[in-house]
CHARMM internal coordinates of N, CA and C (Angstrom, degrees):
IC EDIT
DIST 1 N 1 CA 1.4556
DIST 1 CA 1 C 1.5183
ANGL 1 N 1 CA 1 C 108.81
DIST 1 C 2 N 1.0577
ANGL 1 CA 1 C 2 N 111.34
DIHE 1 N 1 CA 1 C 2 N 159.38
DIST 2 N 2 CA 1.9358
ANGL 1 C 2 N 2 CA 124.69
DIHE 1 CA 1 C 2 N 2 CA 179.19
DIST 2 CA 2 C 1.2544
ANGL 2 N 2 CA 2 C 97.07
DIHE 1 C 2 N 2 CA 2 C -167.89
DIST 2 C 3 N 1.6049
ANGL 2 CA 2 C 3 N 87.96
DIHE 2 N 2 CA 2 C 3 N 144.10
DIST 3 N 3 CA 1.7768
ANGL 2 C 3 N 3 CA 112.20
DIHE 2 CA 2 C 3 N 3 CA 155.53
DIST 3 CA 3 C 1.1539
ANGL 3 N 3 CA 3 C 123.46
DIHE 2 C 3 N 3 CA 3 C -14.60
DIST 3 C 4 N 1.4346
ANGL 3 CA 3 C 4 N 116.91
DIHE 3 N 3 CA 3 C 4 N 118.61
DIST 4 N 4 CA 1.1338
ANGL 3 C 4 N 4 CA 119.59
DIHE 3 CA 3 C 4 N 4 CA 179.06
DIST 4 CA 4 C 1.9188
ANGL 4 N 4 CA 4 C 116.32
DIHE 3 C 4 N 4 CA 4 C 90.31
DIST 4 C 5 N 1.0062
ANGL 4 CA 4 C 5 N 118.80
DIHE 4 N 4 CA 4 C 5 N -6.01
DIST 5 N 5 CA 1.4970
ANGL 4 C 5 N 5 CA 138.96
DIHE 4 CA 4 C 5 N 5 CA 173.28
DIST 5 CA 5 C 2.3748
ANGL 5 N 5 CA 5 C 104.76
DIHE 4 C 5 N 5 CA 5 C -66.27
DIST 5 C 6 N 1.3151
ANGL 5 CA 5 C 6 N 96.22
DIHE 5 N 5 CA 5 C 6 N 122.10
DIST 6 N 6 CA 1.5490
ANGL 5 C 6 N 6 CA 85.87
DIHE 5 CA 5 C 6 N 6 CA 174.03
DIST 6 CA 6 C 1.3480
ANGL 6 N 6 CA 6 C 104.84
DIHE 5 C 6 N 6 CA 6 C -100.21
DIST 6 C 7 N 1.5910
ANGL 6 CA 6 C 7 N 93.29
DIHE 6 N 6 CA 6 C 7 N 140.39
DIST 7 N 7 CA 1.6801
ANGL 6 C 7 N 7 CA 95.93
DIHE 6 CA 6 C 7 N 7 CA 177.99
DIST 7 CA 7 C 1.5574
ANGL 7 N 7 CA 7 C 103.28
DIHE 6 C 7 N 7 CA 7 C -128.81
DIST 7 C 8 N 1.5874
ANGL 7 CA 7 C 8 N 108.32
DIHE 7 N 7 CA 7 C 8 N -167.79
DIST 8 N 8 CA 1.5239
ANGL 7 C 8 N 8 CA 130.30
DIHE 7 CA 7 C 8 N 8 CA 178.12
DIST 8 CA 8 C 1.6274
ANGL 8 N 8 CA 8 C 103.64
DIHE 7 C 8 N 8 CA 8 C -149.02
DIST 8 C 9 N 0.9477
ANGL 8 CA 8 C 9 N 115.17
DIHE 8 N 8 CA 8 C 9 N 165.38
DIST 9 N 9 CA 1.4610
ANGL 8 C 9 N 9 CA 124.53
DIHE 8 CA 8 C 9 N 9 CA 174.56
DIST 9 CA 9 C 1.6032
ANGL 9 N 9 CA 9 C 112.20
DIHE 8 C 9 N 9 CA 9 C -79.22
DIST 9 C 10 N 1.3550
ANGL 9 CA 9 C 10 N 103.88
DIHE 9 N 9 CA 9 C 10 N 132.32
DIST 10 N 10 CA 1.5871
ANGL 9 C 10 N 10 CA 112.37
DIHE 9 CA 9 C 10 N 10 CA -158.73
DIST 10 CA 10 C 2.1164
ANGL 10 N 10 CA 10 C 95.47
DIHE 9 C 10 N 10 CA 10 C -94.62
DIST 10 C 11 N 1.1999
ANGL 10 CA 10 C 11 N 121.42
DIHE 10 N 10 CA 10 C 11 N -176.44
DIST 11 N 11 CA 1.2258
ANGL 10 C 11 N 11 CA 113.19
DIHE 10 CA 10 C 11 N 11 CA -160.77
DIST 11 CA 11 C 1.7952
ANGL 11 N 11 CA 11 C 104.63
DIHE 10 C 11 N 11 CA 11 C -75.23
DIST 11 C 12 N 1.1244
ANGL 11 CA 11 C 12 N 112.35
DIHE 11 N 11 CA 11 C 12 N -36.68
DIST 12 N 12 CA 1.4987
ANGL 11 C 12 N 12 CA 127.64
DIHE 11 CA 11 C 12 N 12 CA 156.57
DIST 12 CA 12 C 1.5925
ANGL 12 N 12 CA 12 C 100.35
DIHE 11 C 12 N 12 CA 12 C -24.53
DIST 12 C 13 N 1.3978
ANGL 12 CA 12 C 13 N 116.33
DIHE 12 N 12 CA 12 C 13 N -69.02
DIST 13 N 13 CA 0.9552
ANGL 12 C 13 N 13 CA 99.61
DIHE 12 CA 12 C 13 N 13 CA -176.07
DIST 13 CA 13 C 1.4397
ANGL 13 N 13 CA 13 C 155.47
DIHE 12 C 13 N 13 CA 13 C -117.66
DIST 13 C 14 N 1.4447
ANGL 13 CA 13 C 14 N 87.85
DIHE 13 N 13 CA 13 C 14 N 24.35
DIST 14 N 14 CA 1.4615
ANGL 13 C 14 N 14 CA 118.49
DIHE 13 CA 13 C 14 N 14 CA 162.19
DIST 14 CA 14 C 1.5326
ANGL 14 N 14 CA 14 C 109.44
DIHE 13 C 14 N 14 CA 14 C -68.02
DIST 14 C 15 N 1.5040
ANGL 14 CA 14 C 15 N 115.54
DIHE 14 N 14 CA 14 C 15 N -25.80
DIST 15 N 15 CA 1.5592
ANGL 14 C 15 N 15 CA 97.54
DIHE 14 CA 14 C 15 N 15 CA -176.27
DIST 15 CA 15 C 1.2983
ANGL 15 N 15 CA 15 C 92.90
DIHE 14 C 15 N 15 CA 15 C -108.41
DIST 15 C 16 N 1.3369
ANGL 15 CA 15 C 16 N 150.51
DIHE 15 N 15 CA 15 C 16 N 52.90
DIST 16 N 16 CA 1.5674
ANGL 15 C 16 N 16 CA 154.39
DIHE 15 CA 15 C 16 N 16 CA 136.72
DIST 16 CA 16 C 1.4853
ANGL 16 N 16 CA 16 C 104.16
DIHE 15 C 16 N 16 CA 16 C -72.25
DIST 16 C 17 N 1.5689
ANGL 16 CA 16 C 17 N 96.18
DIHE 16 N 16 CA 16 C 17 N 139.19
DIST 17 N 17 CA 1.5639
ANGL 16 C 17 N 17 CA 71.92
DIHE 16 CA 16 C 17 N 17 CA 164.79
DIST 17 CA 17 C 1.7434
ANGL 17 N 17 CA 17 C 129.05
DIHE 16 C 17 N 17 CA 17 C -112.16
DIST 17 C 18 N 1.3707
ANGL 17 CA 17 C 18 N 89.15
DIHE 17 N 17 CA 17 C 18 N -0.05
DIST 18 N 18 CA 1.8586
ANGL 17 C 18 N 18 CA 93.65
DIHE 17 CA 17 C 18 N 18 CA 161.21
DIST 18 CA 18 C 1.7049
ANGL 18 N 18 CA 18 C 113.84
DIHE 17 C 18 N 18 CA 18 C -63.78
DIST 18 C 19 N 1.3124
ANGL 18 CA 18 C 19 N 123.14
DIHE 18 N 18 CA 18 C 19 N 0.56
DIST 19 N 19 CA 1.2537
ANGL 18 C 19 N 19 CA 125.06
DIHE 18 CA 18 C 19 N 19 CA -161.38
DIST 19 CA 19 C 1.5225
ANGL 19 N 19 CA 19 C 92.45
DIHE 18 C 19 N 19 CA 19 C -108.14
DIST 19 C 20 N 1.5253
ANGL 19 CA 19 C 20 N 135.24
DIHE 19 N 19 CA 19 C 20 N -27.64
DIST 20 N 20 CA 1.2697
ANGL 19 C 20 N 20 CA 117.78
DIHE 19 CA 19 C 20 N 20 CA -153.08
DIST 20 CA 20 C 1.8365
ANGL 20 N 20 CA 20 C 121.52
DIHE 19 C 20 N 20 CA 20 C -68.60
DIST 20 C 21 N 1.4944
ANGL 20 CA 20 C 21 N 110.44
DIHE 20 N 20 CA 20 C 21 N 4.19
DIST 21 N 21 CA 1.1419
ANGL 20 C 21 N 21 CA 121.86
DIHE 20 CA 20 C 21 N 21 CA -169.53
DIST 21 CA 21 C 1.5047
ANGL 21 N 21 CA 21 C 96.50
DIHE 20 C 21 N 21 CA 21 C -89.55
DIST 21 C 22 N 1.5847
ANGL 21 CA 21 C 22 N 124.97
DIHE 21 N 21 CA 21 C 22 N -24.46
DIST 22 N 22 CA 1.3127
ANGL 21 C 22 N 22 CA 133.66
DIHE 21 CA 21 C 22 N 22 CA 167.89
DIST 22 CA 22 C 1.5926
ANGL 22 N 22 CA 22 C 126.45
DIHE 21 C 22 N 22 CA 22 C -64.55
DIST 22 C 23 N 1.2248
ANGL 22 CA 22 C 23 N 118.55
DIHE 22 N 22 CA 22 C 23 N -44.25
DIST 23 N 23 CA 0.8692
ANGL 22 C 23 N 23 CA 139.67
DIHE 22 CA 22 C 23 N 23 CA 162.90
DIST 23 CA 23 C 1.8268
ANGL 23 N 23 CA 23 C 117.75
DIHE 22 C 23 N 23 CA 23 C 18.18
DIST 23 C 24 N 1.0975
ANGL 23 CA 23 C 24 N 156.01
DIHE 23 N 23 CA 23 C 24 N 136.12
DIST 24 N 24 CA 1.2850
ANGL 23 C 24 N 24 CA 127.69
DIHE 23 CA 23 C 24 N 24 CA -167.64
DIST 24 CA 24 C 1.5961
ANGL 24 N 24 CA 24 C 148.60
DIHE 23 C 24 N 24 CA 24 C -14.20
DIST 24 C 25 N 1.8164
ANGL 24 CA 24 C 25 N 84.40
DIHE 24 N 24 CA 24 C 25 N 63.81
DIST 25 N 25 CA 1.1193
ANGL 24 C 25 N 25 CA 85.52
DIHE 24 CA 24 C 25 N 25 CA -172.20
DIST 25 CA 25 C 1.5138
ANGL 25 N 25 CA 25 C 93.46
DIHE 24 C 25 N 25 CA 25 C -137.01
DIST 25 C 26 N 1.3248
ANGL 25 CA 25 C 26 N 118.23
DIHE 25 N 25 CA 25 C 26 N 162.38
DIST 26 N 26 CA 1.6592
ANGL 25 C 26 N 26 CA 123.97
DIHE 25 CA 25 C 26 N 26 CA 177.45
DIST 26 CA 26 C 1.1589
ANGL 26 N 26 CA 26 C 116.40
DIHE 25 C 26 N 26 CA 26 C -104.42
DIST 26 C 27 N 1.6056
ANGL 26 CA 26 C 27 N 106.93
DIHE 26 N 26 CA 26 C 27 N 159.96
DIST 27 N 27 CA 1.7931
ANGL 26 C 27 N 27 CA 123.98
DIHE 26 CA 26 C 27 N 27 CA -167.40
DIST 27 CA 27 C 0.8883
ANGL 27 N 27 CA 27 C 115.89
DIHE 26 C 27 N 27 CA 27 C -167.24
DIST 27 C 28 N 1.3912
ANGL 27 CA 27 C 28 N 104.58
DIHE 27 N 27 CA 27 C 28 N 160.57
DIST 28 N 28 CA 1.6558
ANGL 27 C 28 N 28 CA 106.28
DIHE 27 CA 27 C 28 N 28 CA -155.94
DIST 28 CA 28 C 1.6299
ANGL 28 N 28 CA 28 C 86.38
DIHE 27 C 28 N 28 CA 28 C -142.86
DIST 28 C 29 N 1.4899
ANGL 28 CA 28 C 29 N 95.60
DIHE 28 N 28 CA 28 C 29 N 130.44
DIST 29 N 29 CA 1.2030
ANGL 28 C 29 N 29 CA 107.31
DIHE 28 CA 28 C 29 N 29 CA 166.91
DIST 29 CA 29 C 1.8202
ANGL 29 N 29 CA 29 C 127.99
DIHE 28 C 29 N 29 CA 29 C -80.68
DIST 29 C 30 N 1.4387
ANGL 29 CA 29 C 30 N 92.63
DIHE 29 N 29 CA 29 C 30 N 151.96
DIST 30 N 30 CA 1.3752
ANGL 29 C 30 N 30 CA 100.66
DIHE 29 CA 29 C 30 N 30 CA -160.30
DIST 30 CA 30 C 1.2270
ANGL 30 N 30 CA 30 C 120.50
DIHE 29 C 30 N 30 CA 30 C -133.40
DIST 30 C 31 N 1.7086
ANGL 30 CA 30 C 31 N 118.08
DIHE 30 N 30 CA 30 C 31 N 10.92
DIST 31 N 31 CA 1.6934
ANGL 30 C 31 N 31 CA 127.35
DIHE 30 CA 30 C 31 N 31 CA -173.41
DIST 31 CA 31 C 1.4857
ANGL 31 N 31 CA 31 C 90.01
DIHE 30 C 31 N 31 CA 31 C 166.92
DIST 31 C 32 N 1.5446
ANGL 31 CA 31 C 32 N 80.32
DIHE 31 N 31 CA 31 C 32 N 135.96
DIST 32 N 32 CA 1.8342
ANGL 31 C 32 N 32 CA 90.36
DIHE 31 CA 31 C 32 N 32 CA 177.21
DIST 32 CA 32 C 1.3570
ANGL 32 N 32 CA 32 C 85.58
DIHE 31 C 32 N 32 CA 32 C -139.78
DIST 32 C 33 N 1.4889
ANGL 32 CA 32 C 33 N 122.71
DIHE 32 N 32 CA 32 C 33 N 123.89
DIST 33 N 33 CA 1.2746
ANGL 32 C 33 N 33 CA 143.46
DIHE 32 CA 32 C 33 N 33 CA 169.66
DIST 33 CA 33 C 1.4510
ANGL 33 N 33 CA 33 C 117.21
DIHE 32 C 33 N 33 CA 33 C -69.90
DIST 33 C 34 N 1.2780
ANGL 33 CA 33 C 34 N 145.35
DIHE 33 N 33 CA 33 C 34 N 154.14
DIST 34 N 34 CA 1.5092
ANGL 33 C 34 N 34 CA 132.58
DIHE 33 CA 33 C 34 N 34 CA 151.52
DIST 34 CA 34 C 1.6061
ANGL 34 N 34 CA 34 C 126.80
DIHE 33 C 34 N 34 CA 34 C -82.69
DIST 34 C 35 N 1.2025
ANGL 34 CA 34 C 35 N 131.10
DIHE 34 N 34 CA 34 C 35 N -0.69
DIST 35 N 35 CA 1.4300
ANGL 34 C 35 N 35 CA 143.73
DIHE 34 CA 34 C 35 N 35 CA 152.05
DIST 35 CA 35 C 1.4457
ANGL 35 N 35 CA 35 C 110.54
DIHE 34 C 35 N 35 CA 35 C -124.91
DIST 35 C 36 N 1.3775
ANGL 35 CA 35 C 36 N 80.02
DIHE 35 N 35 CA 35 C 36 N -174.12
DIST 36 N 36 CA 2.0567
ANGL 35 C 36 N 36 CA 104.70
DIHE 35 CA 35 C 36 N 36 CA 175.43
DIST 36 CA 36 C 1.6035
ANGL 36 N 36 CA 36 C 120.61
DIHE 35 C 36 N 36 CA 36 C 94.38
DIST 36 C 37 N 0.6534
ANGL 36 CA 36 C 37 N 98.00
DIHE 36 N 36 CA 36 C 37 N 165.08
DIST 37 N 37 CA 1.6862
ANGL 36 C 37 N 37 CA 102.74
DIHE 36 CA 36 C 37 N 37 CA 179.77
DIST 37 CA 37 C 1.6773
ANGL 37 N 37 CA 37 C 118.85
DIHE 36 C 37 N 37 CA 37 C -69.35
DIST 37 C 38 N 1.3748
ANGL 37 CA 37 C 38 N 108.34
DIHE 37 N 37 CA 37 C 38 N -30.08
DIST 38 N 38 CA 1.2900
ANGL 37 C 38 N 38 CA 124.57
DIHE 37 CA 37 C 38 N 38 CA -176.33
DIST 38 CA 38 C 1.3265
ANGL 38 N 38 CA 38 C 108.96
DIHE 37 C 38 N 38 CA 38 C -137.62
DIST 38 C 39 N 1.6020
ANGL 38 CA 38 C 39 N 117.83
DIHE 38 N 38 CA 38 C 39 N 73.61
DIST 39 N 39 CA 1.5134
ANGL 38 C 39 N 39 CA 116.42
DIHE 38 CA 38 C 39 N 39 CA -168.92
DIST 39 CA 39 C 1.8688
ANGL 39 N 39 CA 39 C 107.96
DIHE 38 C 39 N 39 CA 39 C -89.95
DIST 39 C 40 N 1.1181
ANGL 39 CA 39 C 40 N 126.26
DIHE 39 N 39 CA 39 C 40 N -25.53
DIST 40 N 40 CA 1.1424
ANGL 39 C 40 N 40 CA 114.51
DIHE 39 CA 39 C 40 N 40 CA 156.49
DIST 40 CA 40 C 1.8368
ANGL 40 N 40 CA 40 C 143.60
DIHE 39 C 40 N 40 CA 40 C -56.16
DIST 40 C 41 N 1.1985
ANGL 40 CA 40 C 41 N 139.04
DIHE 40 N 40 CA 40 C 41 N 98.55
DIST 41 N 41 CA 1.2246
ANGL 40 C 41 N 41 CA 129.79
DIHE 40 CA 40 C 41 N 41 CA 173.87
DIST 41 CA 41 C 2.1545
ANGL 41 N 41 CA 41 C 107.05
DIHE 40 C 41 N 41 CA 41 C -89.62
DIST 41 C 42 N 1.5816
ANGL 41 CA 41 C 42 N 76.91
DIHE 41 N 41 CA 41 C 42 N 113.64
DIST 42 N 42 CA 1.7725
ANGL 41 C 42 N 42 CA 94.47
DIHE 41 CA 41 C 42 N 42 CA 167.09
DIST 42 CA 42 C 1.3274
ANGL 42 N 42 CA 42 C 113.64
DIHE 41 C 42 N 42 CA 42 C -99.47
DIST 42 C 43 N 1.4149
ANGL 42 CA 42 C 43 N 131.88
DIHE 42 N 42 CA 42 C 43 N 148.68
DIST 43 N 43 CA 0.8765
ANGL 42 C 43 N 43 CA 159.23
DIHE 42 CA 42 C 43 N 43 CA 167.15
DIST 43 CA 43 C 1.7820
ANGL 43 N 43 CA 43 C 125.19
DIHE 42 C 43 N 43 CA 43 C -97.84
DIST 43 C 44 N 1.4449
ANGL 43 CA 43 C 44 N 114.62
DIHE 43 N 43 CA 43 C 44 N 79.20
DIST 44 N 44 CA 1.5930
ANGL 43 C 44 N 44 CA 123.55
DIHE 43 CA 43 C 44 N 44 CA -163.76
DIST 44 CA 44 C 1.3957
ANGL 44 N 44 CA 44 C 95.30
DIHE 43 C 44 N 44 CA 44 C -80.41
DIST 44 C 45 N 1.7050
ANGL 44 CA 44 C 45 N 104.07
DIHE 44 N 44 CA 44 C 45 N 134.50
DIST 45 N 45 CA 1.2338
ANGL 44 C 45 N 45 CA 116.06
DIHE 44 CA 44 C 45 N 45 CA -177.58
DIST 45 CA 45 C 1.8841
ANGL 45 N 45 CA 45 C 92.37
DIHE 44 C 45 N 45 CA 45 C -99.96
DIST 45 C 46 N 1.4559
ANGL 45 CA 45 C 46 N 97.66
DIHE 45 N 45 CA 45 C 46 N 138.58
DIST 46 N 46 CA 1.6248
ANGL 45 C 46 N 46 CA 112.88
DIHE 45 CA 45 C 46 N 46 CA -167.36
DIST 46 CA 46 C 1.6421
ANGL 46 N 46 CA 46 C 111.15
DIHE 45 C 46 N 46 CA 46 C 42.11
DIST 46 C 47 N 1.1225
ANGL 46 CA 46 C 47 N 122.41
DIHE 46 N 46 CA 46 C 47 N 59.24
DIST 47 N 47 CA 0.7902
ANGL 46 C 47 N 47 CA 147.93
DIHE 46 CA 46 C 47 N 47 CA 179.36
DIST 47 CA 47 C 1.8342
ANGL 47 N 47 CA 47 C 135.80
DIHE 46 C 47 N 47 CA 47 C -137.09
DIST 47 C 48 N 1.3151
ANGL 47 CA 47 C 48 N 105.22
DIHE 47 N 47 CA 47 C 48 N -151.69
DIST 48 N 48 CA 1.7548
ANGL 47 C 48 N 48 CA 88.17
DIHE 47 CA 47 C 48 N 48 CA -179.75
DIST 48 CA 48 C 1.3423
ANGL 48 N 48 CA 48 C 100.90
DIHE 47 C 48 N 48 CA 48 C -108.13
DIST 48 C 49 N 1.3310
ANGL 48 CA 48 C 49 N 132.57
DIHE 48 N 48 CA 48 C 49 N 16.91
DIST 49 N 49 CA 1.2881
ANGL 48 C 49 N 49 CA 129.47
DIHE 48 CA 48 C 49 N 49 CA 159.14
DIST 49 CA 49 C 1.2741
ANGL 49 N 49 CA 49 C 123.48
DIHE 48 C 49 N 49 CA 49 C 99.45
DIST 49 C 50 N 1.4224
ANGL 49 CA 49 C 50 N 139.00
DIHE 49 N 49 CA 49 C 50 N -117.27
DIST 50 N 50 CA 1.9240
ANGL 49 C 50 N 50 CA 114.31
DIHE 49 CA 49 C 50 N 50 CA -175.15
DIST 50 CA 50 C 1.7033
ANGL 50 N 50 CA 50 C 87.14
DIHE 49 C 50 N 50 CA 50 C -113.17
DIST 50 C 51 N 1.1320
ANGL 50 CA 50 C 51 N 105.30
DIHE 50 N 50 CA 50 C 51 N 115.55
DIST 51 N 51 CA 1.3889
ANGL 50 C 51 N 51 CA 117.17
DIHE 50 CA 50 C 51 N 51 CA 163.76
DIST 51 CA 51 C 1.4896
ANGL 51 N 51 CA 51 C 105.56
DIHE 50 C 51 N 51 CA 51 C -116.90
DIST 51 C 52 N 1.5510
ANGL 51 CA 51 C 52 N 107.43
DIHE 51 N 51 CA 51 C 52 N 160.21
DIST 52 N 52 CA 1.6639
ANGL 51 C 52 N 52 CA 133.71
DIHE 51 CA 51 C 52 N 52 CA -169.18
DIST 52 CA 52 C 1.3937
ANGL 52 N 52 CA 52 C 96.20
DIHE 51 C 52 N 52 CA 52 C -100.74
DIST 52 C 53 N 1.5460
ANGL 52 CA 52 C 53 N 113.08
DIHE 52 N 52 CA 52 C 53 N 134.83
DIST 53 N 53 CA 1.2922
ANGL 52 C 53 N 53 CA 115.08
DIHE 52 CA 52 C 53 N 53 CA 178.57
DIST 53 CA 53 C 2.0252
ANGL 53 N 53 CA 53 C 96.68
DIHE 52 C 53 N 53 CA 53 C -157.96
DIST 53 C 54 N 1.3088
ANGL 53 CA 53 C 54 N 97.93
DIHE 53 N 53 CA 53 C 54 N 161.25
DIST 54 N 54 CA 1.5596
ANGL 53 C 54 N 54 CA 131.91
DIHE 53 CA 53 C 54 N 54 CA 179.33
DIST 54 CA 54 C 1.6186
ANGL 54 N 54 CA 54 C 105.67
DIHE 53 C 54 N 54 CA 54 C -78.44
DIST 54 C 55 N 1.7274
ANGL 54 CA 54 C 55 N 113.64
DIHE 54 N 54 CA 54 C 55 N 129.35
DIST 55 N 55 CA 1.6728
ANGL 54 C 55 N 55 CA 105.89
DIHE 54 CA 54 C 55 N 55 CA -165.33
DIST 55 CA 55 C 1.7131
ANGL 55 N 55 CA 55 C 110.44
DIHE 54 C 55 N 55 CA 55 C -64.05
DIST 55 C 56 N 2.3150
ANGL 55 CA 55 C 56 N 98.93
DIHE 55 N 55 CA 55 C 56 N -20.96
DIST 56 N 56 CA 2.1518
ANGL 55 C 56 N 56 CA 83.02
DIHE 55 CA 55 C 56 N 56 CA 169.15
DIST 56 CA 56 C 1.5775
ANGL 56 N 56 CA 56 C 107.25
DIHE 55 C 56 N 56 CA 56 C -71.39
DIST 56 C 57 N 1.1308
ANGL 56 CA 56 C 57 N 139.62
DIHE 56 N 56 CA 56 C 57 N -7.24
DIST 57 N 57 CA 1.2273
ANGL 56 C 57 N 57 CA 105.32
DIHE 56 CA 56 C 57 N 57 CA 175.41
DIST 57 CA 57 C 1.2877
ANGL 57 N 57 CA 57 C 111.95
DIHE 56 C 57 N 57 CA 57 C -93.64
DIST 57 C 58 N 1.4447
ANGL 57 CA 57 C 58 N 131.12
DIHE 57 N 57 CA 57 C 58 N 41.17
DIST 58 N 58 CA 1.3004
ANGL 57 C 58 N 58 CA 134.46
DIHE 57 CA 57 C 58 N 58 CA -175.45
DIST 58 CA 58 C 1.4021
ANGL 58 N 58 CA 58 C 117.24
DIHE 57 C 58 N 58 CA 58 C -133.18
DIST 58 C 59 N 1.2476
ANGL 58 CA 58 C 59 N 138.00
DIHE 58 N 58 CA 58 C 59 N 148.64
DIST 59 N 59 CA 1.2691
ANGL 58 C 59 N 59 CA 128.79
DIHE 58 CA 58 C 59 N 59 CA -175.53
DIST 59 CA 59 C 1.9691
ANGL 59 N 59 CA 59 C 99.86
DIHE 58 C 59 N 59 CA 59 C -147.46
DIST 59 C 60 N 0.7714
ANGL 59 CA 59 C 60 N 119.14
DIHE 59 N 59 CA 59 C 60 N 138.00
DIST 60 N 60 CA 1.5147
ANGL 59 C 60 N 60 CA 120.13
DIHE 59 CA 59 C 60 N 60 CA 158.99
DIST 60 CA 60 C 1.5991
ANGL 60 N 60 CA 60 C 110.06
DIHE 59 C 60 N 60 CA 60 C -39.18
DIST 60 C 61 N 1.5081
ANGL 60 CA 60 C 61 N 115.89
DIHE 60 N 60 CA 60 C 61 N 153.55
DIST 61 N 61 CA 1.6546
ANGL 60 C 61 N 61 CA 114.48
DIHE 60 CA 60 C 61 N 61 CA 175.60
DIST 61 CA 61 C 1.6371
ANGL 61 N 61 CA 61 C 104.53
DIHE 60 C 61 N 61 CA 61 C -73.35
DIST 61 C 62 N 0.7807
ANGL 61 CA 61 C 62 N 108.64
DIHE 61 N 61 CA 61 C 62 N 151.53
DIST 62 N 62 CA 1.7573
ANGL 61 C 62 N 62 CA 103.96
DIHE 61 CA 61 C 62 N 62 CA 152.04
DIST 62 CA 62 C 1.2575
ANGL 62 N 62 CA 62 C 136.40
DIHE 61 C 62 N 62 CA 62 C -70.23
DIST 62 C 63 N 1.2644
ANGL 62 CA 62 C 63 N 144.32
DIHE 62 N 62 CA 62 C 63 N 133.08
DIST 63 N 63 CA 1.5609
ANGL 62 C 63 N 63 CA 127.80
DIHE 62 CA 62 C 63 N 63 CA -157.00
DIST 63 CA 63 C 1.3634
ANGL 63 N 63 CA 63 C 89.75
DIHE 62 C 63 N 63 CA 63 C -82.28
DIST 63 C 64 N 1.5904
ANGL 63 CA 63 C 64 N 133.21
DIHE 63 N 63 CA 63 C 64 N -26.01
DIST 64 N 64 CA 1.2188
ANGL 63 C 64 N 64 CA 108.32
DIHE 63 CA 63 C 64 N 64 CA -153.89
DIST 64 CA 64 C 1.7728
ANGL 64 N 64 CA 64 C 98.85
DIHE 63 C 64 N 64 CA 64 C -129.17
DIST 64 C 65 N 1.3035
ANGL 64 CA 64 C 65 N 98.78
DIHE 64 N 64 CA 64 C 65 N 81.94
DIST 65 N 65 CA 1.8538
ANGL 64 C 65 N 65 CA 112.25
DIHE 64 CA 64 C 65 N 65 CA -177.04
DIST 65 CA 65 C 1.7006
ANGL 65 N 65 CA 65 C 109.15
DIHE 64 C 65 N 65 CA 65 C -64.90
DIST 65 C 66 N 1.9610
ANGL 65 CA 65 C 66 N 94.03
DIHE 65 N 65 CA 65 C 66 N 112.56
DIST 66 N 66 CA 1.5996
ANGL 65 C 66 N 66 CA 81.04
DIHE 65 CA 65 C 66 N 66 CA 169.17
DIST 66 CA 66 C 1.8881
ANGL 66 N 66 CA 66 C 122.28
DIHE 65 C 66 N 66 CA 66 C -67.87
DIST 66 C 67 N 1.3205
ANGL 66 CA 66 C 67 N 118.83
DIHE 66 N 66 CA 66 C 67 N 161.22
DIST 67 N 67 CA 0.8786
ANGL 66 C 67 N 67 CA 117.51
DIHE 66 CA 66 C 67 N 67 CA 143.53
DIST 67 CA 67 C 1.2822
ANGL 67 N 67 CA 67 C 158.29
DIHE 66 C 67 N 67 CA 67 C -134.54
END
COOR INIT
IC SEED 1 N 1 CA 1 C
IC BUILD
């Protein structure tokens, strides 16, 4: 993953429960750290905004979103 990559929460982290405010919703990453526990900062669109997260709770978007 890199900057600028859109993601969703991968199954990892659908069952967190600091994550459930994420929940089908998309983000775009915006800083990838080289340590820490939570080296990614995402950015949730209609959401709670740039939160730090772990790359399993991350998954690439799908190109082809049901709806």
């Amino acid at each position: 993953m890199k900057v600028g990559d859109l993601v969703e929460l991968s199954s990892a982290g659908r069952g967190t429960g600091y994550c459930q405010t994420m929940r089908k919703k998309t983000g775009i990453i915006v800083e990838i750290r080289e340590s820490g526990m939570y080296p990614i900062d995402v950015h949730w669109f209609d959401g709670p905004g740039k939160v730090r997260h772990r790359r399993a709770n991350l998954k690439f978007l799908s190109k082809t979103q049901k709806k």
